[in-house]
Structure formats: structure tokens, C-alpha cells
N, C-alpha and C positions, 0 to 999 in steps of 0.2 A: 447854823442851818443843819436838818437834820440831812443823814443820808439819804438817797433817794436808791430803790434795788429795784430793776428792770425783772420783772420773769418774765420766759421765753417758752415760750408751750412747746409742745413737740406735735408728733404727727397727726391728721384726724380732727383736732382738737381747736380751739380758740383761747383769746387772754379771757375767759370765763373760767376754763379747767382750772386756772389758778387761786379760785375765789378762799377755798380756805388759808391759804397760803399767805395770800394776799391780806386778809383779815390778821390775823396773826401778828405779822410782820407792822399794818398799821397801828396795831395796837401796842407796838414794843415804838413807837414815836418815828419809824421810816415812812417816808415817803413809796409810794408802791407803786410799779405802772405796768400793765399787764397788755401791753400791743397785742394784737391780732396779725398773723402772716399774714401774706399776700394772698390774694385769693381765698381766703379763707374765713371770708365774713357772708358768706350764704347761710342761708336758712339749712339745718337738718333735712336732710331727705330730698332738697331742690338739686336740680341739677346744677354741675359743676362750672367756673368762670370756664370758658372755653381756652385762655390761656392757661390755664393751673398744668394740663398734662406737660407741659416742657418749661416748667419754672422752675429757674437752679437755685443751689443750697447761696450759691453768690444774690441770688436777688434776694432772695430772703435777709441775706447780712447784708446786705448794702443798704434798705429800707430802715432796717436796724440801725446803721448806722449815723443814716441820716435822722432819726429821731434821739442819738447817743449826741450828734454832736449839735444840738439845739439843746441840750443842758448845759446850766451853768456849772455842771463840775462833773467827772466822770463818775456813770452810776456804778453801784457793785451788780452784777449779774449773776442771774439764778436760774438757770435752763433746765429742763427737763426732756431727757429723751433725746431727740432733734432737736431741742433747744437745747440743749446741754452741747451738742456739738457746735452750734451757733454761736455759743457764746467763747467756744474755744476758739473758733475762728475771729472773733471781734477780739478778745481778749490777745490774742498776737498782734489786731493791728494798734495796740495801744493805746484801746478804745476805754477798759475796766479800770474801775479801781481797787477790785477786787473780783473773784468766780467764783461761783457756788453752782457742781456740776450734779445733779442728780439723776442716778439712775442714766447717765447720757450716751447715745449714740458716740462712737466710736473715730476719729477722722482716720483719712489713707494712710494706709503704713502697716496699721492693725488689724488682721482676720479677724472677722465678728462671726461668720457665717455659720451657726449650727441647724440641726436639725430642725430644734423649740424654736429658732428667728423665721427660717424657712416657713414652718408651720402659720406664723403668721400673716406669712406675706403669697401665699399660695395661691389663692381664687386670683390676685390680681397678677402673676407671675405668669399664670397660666395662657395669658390674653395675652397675643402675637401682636409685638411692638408696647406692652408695658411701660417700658421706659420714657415711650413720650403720652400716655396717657394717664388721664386722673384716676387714680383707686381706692376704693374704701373698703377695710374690711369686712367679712361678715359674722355676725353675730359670735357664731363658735370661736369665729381666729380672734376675736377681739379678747371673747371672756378668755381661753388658752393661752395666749401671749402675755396679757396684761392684765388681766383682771380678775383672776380667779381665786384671788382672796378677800374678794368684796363679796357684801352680799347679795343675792339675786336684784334686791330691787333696787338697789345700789346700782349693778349692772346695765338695768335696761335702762337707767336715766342717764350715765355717760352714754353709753351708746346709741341713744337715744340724741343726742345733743354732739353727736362724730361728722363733722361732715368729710369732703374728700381730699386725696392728699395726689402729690405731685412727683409722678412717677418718674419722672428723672430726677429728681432730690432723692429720692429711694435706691434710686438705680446708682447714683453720687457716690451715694452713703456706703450701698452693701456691694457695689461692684466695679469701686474704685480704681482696680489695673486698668480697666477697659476706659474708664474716662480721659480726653484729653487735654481738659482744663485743669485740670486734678482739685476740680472743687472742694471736696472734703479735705484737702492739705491744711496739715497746720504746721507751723516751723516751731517748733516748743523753745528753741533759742529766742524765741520773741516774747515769747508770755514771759515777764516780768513781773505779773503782779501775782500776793499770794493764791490761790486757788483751792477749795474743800473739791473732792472727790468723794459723792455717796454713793454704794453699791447695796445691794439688796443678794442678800443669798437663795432668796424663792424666784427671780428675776429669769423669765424666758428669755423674752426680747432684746435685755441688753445684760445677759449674762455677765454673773458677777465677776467669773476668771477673765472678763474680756474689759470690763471696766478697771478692773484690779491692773489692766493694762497701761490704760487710761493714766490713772493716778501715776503708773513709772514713767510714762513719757513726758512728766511734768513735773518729777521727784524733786528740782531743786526749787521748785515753790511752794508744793502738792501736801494736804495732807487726807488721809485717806480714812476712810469710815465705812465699815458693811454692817449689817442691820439684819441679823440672822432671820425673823419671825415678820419681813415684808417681801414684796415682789417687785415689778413694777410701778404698780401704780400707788406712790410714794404719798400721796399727795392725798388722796382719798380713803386710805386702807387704816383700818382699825392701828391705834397708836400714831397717827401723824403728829402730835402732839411731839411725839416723841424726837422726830429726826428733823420740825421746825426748829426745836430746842437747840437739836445738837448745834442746828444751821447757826442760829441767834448768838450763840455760844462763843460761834467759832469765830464770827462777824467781831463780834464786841472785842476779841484779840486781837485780831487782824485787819480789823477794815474799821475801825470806829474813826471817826473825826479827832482830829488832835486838838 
């Protein structure tokens, strides 16, 4: 039976963001499945599930979960962004049979916070009580953070296809002291299985020195990969060819079926 590898979209986005990915990967003989988060199957441009502003980074894994443990065998995981963080958090509770973290969001423990993250999360930071309301970015913070090494009309078709994200998972993520659940926690004494860490050296959002973190707090499983000529947005940007490969690569070492 072939493997089956889970990707995990990250913020704004849906298991659509994954299509090239997804392509790819079925064409190397995996099984692919591309869930959609919670709240996160509206229409572009509609307004938001009215639950989405106080949906935690835990309902998102737990959801996950529950679609992890209705496989007949543990998938390998491939996150991006917020899903990258997602799947570190499943990946400790013994859920993976392998991680592939791209480009991912950060769990507590590790400062993400720079200026270029800031930048993207501003318009929605700016609105009194944030943390429990849905945000989406605007056009500028999208292309600045994430996407400004695609091409324009590249551009306005993800963003075009953004819908909203859930500001206490944001708030989770990037202001972790203050939470009391410690959502974003992960116990790296748990991840046991091996784990790829990709970093992007043009990377606002989830800067590379902060992922390059990422990969130490997982070092006795972790192998680590930065990709000097992408950013962000890994998945879309000229050369993805390139860091499926590395992905497939690394897979076929690591995570093949015996």
C-alpha cells in the first residue's frame, strides 16, 4: 500500500493552496489529502463562519486528528506555515509517521516576532480585541509577507482565493507568554518520528533564522534544508519543482514503506 501524506495549509488559505503539491506528490504513487481547516471552507470575499474569530490552534489539531486516526496507518505530514506548526503539534502526539515542515510557523518557547511578521499581520492587529476576531490580510501585507516573489498575476489569484483566519490561533502562534492553554506547545521529547525542516532565506513571515530554530528544537530527529532564491510562499514560486524534489527525496529515505 502506498503511503498516504496529509498537507496541512496554513493561514488565509484552504487544502486547494496545495494543488501543485498535491499533483506532484500523486504522481510519485502517494496517496494525497489536502483537508480544509475549520471554518475555512467559505467562499473568497464572503463573510466569515462567525465562530472562526476564537477557534484555537487545538481545534484545528484535534479535527486533524480525528481524520489521522480514521487511516488505516499513520500518514507522513507536510504543513505549511500554520500547518507546519500543526503538524508539529500532531507529530508529538504520535499521530506521524513521518513531518515534512515547510516554511512553518514557530510553536511556544521560540521568538518569531520581527518587524517583516509584524508587517503582515498589522491591519488586523490594529482592531481592539484581535485576538478573538477573524482577520484577513490586505492585499499589500499579503504580497510583502508572502508573496513577493511571485508574479503579479500569480498574486492576485492567491489572494484572490484568501479567505479569513482566526485570530486567536494568530494570537496562539505569535503571543504565546500571554496564553494560558499554551496552545502552540510542543514537547520535542515526543516527536519521535523523523521530521524535514525547509526554510526559505527571502522568507518574511516565517523568517529563516527563526525556522533554522525550528529544526534545533527537533535536532535528534530533524534534518534541515534552506533554499536561498524562494520566500514564503514555497509552494507556488518559481522553482517549486525544486524543494517537492528535495521533499520526495527526503521521504523515500526516511519514510518509505518497508
Amino acid at each position: 500500500m502506498a503511503d498516504t501524506i496529509m498537507i496541512i495549509h496554513g493561514m488565509w488559505s484552504s487544502g486547494a493552496y496545495a494543488e501543485n503539491f498535491a499533483r506532484y506528490f500523486e504522481g510519485r504513487g502517494y496517496r494525497v489529502l489536502t483537508p480544509t481547516l475549520r471554518h475555512h471552507d467559505t467562499a473568497p470575499g464572503a463573510p466569515p463562519h462567525p465562530d472562526l474569530g476564537t477557534t484555537s490552534l487545538l481545534d484545528y489539531a484535534a479535527d486533524l486528528e480525528a481524520e489521522m486516526r480514521a487511516l488505516p496507518e499513520p500518514p507522513i505530514l507536510l504543513g505549511h506555515s500554520m500547518g507546519g506548526l500543526l503538524a508539529q503539534i500532531l507529530a508529538a502526539r504520535g499521530l506521524a509517521k513521518a513531518a515534512v515542515l515547510l516554511t512553518p510557523a514557530s510553536p511556544a518557547g521560540i521568538v518569531a516576532i520581527r518587524i517583516s511578521v509584524l508587517r503582515g499581520f498589522l491591519s488586523g492587529m490594529l482592531r481592539w480585541g484581535f485576538w478573538r476576531k477573524p482577520h484577513r490580510q490586505t492585499f499589500g501585507e499579503a504580497v510583502y509577507s508572502m508573496m513577493h516573489l511571485l508574479p503579479p498575476q500569480t498574486q492576485r489569484e492567491i489572494y484572490g482565493s484568501c479567505v479569513h483566519e482566526s485570530g486567536r490561533a494568530a494570537a496562539e502562534i505569535g503571543f504565546w507568554p500571554l496564553d494560558p492553554h499554551r496552545a502552540a506547545a510542543v514537547d520535542e521529547s515526543r516527536v519521535t518520528c523523523p521530521m524535514l525542516v525547509v526554510g526559505a532565506a527571502q522568507d518574511r513571515i516565517t523568517p529563516a533564522a527563526v525556522v533554522r530554530k525550528v529544526a534545533r528544537k527537533y535536532g535528534h530527529v530533524a534534518t534541515y534544508r534552506e533554499f536561498a532564491h524562494h520566500a514564503h510562499s514555497v509552494m507556488h514560486e518559481e522553482g517549486w519543482e525544486e524543494i517537492a524534489a528535495c521533499c520526495a527525496d527526503w521521504m523515500a529515505d526516511h519514510a518509505a514503506d518497508s
